[in-house]
C-alpha angles and dihedrals in degrees: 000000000000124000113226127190106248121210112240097232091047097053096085088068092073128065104270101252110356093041103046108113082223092069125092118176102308119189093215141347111196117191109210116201125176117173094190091065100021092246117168111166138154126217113214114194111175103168136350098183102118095028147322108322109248131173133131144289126254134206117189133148090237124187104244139341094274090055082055101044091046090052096062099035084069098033095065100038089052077054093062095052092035091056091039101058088044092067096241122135090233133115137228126268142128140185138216133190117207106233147071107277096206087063112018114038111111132187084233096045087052086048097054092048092058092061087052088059090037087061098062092071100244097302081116137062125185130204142167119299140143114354094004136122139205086250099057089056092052089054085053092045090063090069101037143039092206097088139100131192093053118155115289090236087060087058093262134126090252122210106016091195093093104061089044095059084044087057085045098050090045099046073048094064085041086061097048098047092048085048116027090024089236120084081198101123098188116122095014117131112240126197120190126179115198124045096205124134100283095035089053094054085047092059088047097060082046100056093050081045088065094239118158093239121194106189130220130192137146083226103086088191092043089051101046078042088060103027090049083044098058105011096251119156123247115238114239102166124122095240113022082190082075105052120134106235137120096242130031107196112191110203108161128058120347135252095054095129094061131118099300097055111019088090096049103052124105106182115115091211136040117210129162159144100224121101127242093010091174113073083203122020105201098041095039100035085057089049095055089050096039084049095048087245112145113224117207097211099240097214088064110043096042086056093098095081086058083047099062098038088051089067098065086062094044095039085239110172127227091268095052093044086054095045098053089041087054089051090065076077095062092037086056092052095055097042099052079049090050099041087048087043088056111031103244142112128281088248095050093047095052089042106056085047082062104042090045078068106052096044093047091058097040083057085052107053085038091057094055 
């Protein structure tokens, strides 16, 4: 099925979980409400066939419910795929909680909603996302066992963020080898929207790299913080879509390569952190190939930050995490080979490697 951004105002017109062209046969959707700490969160659980859905938590001040709900609804699909073309035996799923972090995140609110994911019995396992923190998985982990990213000094692996922007810079050279036919980054023009954490790390790796990075975020002090650290320029352009530079590299909210924006951009390569970059998958994914554009699934090269949580699962060490999280380099380059062989997208080619996966495994436990 194909996921498909959804207008806000647009989302009442379709039955609230079944009918919601987001969902795509979701195993189970669980709607967590506590009045005591203010707690409104969704559980999103896409697949378990190769393993307990995990995927991490969100906390964004969302519009409305169905915002909500259609977030998630995504989010934990994207999860599923993510942890399939890694290689690990784990599911898709993915959490938000309904609220503004800076102001509303308790340490009661995260503890009851570790209850919330205790009570699941372990199908889902919750991690550090949007407007998280490594402390706030610790809290939860205090009520459940089903949980990953917690603090080092817990005996966890900590922030995840670094080792996602590492998968990102490298599926980046990917990119730019596939594309350019030098993974040499020195002297490229990077644009990266988002200065998060792991935005911030990624500019980082640019900048050694020796990229030319002009930085974008809602956040002015966060922006003259990052810019002033490694030297990156400050966009001030009218329509950063249309800026001209080699590589856009989204790494804050998704959709932002949709209808309004897919004919402005210049950028010969699209590489990012954030999740469901493409506000429609089919239609999006054929305009950047017709237009010569090279799309980074996002799915792969993200899949650093789940890398580094499963570890914590499997008892992987640092080595092995780094090593797993390089490989996306050598993923990214067989799937832009595969996707021109066949005549297909990026996405679709990545996709259909996934869900080969998937498939392959659910025939397999069927035909036991």
């Amino acid at each position: 099925m194909t996921s498909e951004l959804v207008k806000t105002n647009e989302l009442h017109k379709v039955d609230p979980v079944f009918g919601q062209v987001s969902f795509d046969g979701h195993e189970q959707v669980v709607f967590c409400n506590d009045k005591d700490t203010g707690l409104k969160a969704i559980i999103g659980i896409h697949n378990t066939v190769l393993g307990p859905a995990l995927g991490g938590t969100r906390m964004w001040n969302y519009t409305n419910e169905w915002e909500a709900l259609n977030d998630v609804l995504r989010l934990s699909r994207g999860m599923s795929y993510k942890n399939s073309i890694s290689g690990l035996n784990l599911g898709g799923g993915k959490a938000v909680i309904i609220g503004d972090a800076k102001t509303q995140k308790t340490p009661e609110l995260m503890t009851r909603f570790g209850q919330f994911v205790d009570s699941l019995s372990g199908k889902y396992i919750t991690a550090e996302d949007v407007g998280m923190e490594t402390r706030d998985m610790d809290i939860v982990s205090e009520v459940t066992k089903h949980v990953a990213g917690i603090s080092v000094e817990r005996g966890g692996s900590g922030n995840p963020s670094p080792v996602t922007a590492y998968g990102v810079f490298v599926g980046m050279k990917a990119a730019a080898k596939y594309q350019f036919g030098s993974d040499n980054l020195e002297g490229k023009k990077v644009l990266v929207q988002g200065i998060g954490h792991v935005g911030e790390v990624l500019v980082q790796h640019l900048t050694e790299s020796g990229a030319i990075v002009t930085i974008a975020d809602l956040n002015e002090d966060r922006l003259n913080e990052v810019g002033s650290k490694y030297g990156a320029k400050i966009y001030t352009g009218s329509d950063l879509y249309a800026a001209d530079v080699d590589i856009y590299a989204p790494c804050a909210l998704g959709a932002t390569i949709n209808d309004d924006t897919i004919n402005k951009i210049q950028a010969k390569i699209i590489a990012g952190a954030a999740n469901n970059q493409l506000a429609n998958e089919v239609t999006h994914g054929k305009l950047l190939k017709e237009r010569g554009i090279l799309y980074a699934p996002d799915f792969l090269i993200n899949a650093g930050g789940v890398i580094n949580v499963y570890s914590e699962l499997v008892k992987w060490t640092n080595a092995q995490v780094m090593e797993k999280t390089e490989n996306i380099y050598n993923t990214a380059l067989e799937i832009f080979k595969f996707a021109d062989d066949n005549n297909i997208t990026t996405h679709q080619a990545a996709f259909s490697i996934a869900q080969k996966r998937i498939d392959d495994r659910k025939n397999e436990i069927q035909n036991k």
